[in-house]
C-alpha positions in Angstrom: 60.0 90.3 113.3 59.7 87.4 110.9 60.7 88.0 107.3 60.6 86.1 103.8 62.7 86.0 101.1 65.1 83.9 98.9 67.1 82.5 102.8 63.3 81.0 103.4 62.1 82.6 106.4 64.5 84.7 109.4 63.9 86.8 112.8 65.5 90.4 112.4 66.8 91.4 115.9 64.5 93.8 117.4 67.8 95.6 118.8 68.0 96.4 114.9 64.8 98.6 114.7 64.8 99.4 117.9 64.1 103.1 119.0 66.4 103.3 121.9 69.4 102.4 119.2 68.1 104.8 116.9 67.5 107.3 119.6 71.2 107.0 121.4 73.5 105.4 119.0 76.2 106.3 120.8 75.6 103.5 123.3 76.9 100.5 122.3 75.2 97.5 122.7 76.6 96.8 126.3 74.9 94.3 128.9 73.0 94.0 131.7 75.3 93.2 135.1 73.5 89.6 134.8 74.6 89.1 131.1 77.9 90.4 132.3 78.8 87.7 134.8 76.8 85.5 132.3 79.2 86.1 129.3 81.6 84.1 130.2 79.7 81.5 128.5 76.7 83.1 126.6 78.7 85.8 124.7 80.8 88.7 124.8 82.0 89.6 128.2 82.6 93.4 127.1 80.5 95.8 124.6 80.2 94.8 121.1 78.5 95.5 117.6 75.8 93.2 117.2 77.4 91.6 114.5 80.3 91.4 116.4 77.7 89.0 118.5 76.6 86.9 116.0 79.8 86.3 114.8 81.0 85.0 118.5 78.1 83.1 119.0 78.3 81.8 115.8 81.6 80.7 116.7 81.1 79.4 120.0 77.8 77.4 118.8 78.6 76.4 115.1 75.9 75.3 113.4 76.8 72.4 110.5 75.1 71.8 107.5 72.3 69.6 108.1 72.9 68.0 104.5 76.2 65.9 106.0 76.9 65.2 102.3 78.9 68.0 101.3 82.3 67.7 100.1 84.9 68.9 102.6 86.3 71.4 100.0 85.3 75.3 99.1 82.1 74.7 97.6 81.4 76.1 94.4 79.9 79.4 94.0 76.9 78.1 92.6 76.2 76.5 95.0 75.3 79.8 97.3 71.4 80.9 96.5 72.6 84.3 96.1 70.1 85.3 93.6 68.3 87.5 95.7 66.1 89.5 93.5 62.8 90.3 95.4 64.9 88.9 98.7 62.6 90.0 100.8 63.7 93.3 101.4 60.2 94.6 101.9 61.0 95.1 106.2 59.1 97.6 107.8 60.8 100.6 107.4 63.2 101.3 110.0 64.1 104.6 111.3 67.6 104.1 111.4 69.6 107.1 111.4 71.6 107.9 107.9 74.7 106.7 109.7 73.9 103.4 111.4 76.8 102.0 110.1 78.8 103.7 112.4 76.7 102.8 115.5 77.1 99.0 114.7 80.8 99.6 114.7 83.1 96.8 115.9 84.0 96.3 119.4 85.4 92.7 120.7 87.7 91.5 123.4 89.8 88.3 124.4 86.9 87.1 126.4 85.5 86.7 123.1 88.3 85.2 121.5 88.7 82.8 123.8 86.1 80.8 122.2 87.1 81.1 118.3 87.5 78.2 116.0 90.6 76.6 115.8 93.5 77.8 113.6 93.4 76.1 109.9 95.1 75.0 106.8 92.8 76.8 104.1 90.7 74.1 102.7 90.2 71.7 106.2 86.8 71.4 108.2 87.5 70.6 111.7 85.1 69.7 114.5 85.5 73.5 116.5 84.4 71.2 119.9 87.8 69.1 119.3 90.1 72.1 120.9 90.6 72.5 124.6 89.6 76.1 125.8 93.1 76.6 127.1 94.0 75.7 123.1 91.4 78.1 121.8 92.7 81.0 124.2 96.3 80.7 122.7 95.3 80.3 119.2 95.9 84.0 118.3 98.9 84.3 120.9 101.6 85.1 117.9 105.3 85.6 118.2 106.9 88.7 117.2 109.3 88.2 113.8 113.1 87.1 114.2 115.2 90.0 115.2 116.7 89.9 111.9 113.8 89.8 109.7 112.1 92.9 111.5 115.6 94.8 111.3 115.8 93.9 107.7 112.3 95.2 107.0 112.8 98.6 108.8 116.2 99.2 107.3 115.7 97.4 103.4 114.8 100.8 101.1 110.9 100.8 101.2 109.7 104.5 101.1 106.0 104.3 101.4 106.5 103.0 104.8 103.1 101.4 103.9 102.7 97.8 105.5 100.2 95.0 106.3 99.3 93.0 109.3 100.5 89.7 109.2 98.1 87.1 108.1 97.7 83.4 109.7 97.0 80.3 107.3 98.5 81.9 104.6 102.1 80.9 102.3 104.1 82.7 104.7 106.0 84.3 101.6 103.1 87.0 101.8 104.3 87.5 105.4 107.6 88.5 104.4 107.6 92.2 104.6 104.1 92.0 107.1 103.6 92.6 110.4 102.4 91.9 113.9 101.8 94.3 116.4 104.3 93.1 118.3 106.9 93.8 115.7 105.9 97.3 116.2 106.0 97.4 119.9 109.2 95.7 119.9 112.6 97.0 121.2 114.1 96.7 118.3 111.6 99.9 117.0 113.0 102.0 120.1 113.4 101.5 123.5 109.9 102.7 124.8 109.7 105.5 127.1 105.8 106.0 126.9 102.9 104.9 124.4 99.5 107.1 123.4 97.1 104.1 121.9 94.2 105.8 119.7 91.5 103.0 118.8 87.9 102.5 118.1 87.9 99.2 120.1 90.2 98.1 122.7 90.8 95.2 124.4 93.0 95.9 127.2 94.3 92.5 128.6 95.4 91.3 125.0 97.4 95.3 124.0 99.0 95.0 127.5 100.2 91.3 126.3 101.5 92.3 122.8 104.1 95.0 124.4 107.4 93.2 125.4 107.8 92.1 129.0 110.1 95.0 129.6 107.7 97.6 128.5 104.8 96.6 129.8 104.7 99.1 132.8 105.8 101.9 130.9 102.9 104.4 131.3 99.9 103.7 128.4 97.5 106.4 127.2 94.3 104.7 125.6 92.4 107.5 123.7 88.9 106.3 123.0 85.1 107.2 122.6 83.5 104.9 125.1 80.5 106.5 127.3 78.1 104.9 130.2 78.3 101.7 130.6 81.0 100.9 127.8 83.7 103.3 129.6 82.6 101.7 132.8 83.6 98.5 131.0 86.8 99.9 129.6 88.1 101.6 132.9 87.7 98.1 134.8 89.4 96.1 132.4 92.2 98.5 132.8 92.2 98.6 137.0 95.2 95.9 137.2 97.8 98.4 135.6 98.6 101.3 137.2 100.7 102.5 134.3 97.5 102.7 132.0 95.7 106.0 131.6 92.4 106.8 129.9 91.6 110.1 127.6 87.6 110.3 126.1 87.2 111.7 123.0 84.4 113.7 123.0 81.5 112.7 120.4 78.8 115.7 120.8 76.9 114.6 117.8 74.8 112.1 117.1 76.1 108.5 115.7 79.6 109.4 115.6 82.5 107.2 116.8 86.2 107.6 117.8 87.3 105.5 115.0 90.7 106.6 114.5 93.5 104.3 114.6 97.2 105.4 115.5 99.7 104.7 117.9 102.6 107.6 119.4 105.3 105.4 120.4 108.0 107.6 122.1 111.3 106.1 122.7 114.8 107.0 124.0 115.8 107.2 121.0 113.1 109.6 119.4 109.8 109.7 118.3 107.0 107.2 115.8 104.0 107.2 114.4 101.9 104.3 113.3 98.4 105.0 111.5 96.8 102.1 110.5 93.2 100.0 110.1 93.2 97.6 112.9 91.2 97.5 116.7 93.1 97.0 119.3 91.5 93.2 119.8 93.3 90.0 118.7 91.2 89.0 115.8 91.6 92.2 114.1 95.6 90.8 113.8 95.0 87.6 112.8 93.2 86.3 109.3 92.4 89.9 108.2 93.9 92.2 105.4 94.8 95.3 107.2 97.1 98.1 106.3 99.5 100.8 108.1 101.9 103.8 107.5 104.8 103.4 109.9 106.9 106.4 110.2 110.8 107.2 110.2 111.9 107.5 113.4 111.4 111.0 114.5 114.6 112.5 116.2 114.8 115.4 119.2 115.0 118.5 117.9 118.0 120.3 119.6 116.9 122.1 123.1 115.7 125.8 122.4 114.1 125.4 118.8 110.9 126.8 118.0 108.4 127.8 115.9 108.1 125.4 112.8 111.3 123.6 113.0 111.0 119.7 112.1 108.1 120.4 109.9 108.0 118.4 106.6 107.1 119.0 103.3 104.2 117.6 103.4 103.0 120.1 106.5 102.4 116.6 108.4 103.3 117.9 112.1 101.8 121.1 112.1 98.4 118.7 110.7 99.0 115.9 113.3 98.8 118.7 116.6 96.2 120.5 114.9 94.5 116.9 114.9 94.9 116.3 118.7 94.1 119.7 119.4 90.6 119.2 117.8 90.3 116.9 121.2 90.4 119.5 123.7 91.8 117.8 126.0 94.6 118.4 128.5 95.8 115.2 128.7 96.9 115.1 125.1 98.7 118.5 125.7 101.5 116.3 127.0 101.7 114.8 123.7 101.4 117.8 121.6 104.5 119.2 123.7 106.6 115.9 122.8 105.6 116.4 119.1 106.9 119.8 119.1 109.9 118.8 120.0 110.9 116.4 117.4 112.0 116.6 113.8 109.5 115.7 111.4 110.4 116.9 108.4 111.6 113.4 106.8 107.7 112.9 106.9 106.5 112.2 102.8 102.7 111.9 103.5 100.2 113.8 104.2 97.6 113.4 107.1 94.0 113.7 106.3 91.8 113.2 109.3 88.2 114.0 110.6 86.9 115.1 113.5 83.4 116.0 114.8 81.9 118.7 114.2 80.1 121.3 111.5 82.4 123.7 109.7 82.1 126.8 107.5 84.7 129.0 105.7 88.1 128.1 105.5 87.3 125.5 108.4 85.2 123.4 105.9 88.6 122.6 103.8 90.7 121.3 107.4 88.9 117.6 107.5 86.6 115.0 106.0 86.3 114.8 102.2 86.8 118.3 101.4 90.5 118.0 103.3 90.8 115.8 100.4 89.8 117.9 97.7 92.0 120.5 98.8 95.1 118.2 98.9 94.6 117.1 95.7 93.9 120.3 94.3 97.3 121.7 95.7 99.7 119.2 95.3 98.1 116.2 92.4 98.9 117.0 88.9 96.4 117.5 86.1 95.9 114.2 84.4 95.5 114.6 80.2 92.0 112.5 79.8 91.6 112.4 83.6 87.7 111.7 83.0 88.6 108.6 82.2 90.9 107.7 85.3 88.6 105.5 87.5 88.2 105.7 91.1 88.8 103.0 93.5 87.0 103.0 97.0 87.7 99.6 98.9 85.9 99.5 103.1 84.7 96.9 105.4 81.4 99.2 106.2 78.8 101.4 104.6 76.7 103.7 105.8 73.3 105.3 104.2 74.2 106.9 101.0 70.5 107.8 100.0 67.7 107.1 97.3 70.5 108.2 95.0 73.7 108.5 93.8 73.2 112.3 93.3 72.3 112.5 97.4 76.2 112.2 98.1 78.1 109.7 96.7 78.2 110.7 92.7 78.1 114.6 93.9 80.1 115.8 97.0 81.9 112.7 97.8 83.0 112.0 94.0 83.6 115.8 93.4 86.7 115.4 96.3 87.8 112.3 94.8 87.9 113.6 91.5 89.9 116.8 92.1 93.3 117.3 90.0 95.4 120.6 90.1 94.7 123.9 90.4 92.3 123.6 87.2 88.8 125.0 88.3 87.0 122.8 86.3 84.4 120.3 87.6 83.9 117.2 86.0 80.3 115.9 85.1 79.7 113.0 87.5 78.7 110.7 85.2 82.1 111.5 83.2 84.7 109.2 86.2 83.6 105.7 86.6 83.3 104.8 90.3 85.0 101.4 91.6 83.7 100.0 94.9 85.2 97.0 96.4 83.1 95.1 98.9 83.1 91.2 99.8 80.2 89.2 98.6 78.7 86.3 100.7 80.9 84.1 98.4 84.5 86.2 99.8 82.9 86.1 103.0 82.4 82.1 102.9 85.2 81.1 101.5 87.2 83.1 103.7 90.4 82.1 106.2 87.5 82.5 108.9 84.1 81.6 107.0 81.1 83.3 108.0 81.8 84.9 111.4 84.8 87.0 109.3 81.5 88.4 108.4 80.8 89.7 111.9 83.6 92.7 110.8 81.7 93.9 107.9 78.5 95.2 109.4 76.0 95.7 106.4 72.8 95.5 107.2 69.9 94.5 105.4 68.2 97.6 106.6 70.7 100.2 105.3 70.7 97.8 102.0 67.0 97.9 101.2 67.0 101.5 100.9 69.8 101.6 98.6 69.6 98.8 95.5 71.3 101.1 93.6 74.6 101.6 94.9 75.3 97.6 94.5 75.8 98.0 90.8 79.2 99.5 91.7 80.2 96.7 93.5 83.4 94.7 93.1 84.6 91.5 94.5 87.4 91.4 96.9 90.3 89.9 95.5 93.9 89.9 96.4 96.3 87.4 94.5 98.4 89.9 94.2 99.6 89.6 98.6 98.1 86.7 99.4 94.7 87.6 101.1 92.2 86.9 98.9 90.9 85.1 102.0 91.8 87.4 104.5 88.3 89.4 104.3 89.6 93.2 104.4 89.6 95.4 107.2 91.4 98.2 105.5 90.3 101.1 103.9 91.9 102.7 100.6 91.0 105.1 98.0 93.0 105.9 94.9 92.5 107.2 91.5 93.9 104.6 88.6 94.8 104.8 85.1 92.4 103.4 82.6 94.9 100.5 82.2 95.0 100.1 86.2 99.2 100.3 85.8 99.1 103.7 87.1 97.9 105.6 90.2 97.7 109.7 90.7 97.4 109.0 94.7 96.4 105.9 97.1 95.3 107.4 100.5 94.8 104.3 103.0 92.8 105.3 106.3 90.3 104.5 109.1 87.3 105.9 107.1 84.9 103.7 105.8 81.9 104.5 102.8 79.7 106.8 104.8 78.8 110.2 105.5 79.9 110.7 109.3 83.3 109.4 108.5 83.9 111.9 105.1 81.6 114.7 106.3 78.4 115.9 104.6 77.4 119.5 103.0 75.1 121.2 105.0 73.1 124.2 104.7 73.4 125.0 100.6 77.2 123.5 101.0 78.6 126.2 103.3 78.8 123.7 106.0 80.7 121.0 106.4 79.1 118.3 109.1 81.2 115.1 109.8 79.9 113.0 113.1 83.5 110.9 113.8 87.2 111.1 114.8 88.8 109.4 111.7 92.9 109.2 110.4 94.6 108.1 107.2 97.6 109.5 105.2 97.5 110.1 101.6 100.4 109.3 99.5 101.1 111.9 96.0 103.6 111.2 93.9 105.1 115.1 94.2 106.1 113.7 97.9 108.2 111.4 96.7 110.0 112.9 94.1 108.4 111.8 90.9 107.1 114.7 88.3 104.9 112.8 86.3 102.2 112.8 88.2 101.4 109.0 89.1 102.9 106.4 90.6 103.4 102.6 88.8 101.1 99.8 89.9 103.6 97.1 91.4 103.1 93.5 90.6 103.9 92.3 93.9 103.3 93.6 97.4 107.6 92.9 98.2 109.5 92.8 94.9 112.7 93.5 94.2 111.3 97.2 93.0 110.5 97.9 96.3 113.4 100.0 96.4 111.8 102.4 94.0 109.7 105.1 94.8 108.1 104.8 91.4 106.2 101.3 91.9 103.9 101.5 94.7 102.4 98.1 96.6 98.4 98.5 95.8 97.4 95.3 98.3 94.6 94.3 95.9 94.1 92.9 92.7 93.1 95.4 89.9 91.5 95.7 87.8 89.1 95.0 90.5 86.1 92.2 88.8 82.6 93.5 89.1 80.1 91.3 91.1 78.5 88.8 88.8 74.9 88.5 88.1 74.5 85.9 91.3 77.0 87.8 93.5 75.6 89.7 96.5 77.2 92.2 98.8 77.7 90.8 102.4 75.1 91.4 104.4 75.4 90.2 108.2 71.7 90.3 109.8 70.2 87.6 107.3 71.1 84.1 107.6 73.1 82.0 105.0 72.2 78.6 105.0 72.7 77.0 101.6 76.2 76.4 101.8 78.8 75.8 104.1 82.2 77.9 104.8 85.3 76.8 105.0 84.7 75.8 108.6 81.7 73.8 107.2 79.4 75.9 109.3 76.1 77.8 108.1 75.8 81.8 109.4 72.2 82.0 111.5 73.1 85.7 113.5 69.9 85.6 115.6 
């Protein structure tokens, strides 16, 4: 369908309003047994969003600047046309259900990779036909830390256990203290017995590459939410190893995803737990900002305990098997079992998850945003002039919020965010200011990646015309602070700051992004609690770790010398977080930018 706007004129897909998507968005966009053997060179070889789509073609096929007279620098921000008042939002209304967000989820694989732009310093432009494909295919093939650094890092006093992903193309002083998934995989974590891997999407060649030779055959668990063709897909990229083993999360309603991200790693030695932000896929651990909570190592409880042995103060085992028991599924039983048997109780967070499904009475409290509410209500303190404490919601993906912020966002949603104590009272929601950071095309463009990071935050223009509104509490994505204000973020956190920003009353990082089948909605006059997808995070109070005043201390640096302290705790991001200026837009991925180029001096043209 051909559009107009300030971008001149563009195609919208028609798989974006089409009524098959909007009818089954479970299915992802998979392809035809012709596209399949065709992908090899035309795009994706495995399922994917369709921004995931764009982005690969985008990066297989750049397309330059036809003005060659640019300078081969970051161009200025003014000189993006991102005043898009008017834009050209006027599409025909598309059905789209509340939650498309979540139905243009990411999915990618190596196939896919094979055919990204070469690795960069920041500011060059190179000529992405230069690389051989052989070149291209090993440009995200990173080495695991030295030995001693990754030692260093699990045993140096740091006890948030709260990391990021490694970043390449940045001062490798932000890496200090990062890391790769193959620093968690590798022996010197535990010597791995068996692994459970809980993802949205998966691609199995790469995860089988990024264990360590020796534990490569060890048996692997993938739990996932694939269906139809997509499992089909799934199943056959995993019929070379016999050690790998598949468990379907079941999705019974409408638009929701398995989106949860965690790894069980059990080991001689004991047991682990990783939650974190990142697909199973090699871009997702390469010129992103993602985070993850990395757990003590769980010892074996003695033979014979029982009951609630090994629990923690923070309830965190008995939450995690009531977690995998909301699968139903035998083949996590196994898990469950092993779980059981280990101690626990050095655990200082608390989980906070969601799974599918509508819930009344006491069930409503278990998941989703009123999980929250209830956390915070039990174990936050009261803050004196807490109307005033801001909070912070950072994603990579929105869903439909409505006409309003009353519909969810500034009610329900904010209501849970807001909680404090035991005190009954409900503040006005006009009475907390409301932080939401967001890239705009600029972060997007100026980014490690350039457009195609873009490709990972799918926004589209037809869940943005319907809600102007909410872009007045955008802010920009900026983080000076570790080193990735160019690594567009993949991570999810919330937290509640102190007027001044040098405080926070909790930070809760997580899978779940800005929408309603992630957090859960109210149904029914608010006795029922609906949330469409399987989502994980862990929320960090300052009670858990020992400190009675109620708020943590904002550290200066991700890694500095604090880091020792409990009381200082490593917010990735800059704050206070800067509003979106008057010419700043939010990113969206399904309209082109052609005005100026990224860093790769390439224009972003997704159909």
């Amino acid at each position: 369908m051909l559009q107009e706007g300030a971008h001149g004129k563009w195609t919208v897909s028609s798989s974006d309003e089409s009524t098959e998507e909007n009818s089954d968005s479970e299915k992802p966009s998979t392809s035809s047994p012709l596209n399949a053997v065709r992908g090899r060179t035309s795009g994706p070889q495995y399922p994917c969003s369709e921004a995931r789509k764009a982005a690969h073609k985008r990066k297989a096929s750049p397309l330059k600047l036809s003005d060659k007279s640019f300078s081969p620098e970051i161009p200025p921000v003014e000189k993006q046309r991102t005043n898009q008042e008017g834009l050209g939002w006027c599409l025909s209304s598309s059905d789209e259900e509340p939650e498309d967000q979540q139905k243009h989820a990411r999915k990618e694989t190596l196939k896919e990779e094979k055919c990204d732009a070469p690795k960069e310093h920041p500011l060059n432009l190179h000529n992405d036909g230069e690389l051989s494909e052989t070149q291209k295919a090993e440009e995200y093939d990173e080495t695991p830390s030295e030995a001693q650094d990754t030692w260093d890092l699990l045993n140096e006093g740091n006890p948030f256990r709260f990391f990021l992903t490694k970043v390449s193309g940045i001062e490798q002083s932000y890496n200090s203290g990062a890391l790769h998934i193959k620093d968690i995989l590798s022996p010197l974590f535990g010597t791995l017995i068996s692994s459970a891997q809980f993802n949205y999407c998966v691609d199995v060649g790469w995860l089988v590459k990024q264990y360590p030779q020796e534990f490569r055959k060890k048996p692997l668990l993938i739990v996932h939410g694939e269906k139809r063709e997509s499992k089909a897909e799934l199943l056959a990229q995993a019929r070379p190893y016999e050690n790998i083993s598949f468990c379907q999360a079941k999705l019974d309603i409408a638009f929701g995803t398995h989106h949860t991200k965690m790894m069980l790693l059990l080991y001689e030695e004991g047991l682990r737990v990783v939650i974190h932000t990142s697909n199973l896929i090699a871009e997702d651990w390469h010129q992103k900002t993602q985070g993850m909570w990395l757990s003590p190592l769980y010892p074996r409880l003695p033979r014979g305990t029982t009951g609630s042995a090994g629990e923690s103060e923070t309830n965190f085992k008995s939450d995690l098997i009531s977690y995998l028991m909301a699968y139903n599924s035998p083949t996590l039983k196994e898990w469950i079992d092993l779980i059981q048997e280990h101690d626990l109780s050095e655990t200082r967070v608390y989980l906070l998850g969601s799974t599918p499904g509508r819930y009344q009475g006491s069930d409503k409290e278990k998941w989703g945003h009123l999980r929250l509410r209830k956390l915070l209500k039990e174990h936050a303190s009261s803050i004196p002039a807490q109307e005033s404490w801001p909070v912070v919601g950072q994603f990579s993906s929105i869903g439909s919020m409505g006409a309003d912020g009353s519909k969810w966002l500034c009610s329900e949603f904010q209501e849970s965010l807001v909680a404090a104590g035991s005190s009954v009272t409900t503040l006005l929601k006009c009475d907390v200011p409301v932080h939401l950071v967001y890239p705009t095309v600029t972060n997007v463009r100026q980014s490690l990646e350039g457009y195609p990071a873009g490709g990972s935050l799918p926004y589209s223009i037809q869940t943005a015309q319907k809600q102007l509104w909410l872009h007045s509490y955008f802010h920009k994505w900026s983080a000076e602070v570790s080193g990735r204000s160019r690594a567009i973020p993949h991570i999810k956190t919330y937290m509640r700051t102190s007027p001044d920003f040098q405080k926070i009353a909790w930070f809760l990082v997580t899978s779940a992004n800005l929408s309603k089948a992630a957090w859960g909605a109210l149904e029914k006059n608010g006795t029922q609690l609906m949330i469409r997808s399987y989502e994980l995070g862990v929320l960090f109070l300052p009670s858990a770790f020992g400190l009675d005043k109620g708020y943590f201390c904002v550290s200066g640096k991700m890694h500095s010398e604090r880091n020792d302290s409990a009381t200082y705790f490593p917010v990735p991001y800059d704050l206070p977080p800067e509003q979106y200026g008057s010419k700043d837009q939010p990113w969206i991925w399904n309209i082109p930018y052609t005005d100026a180029p990224d860093t790769h001096g390439n224009m972003w043209v997704p159909s």
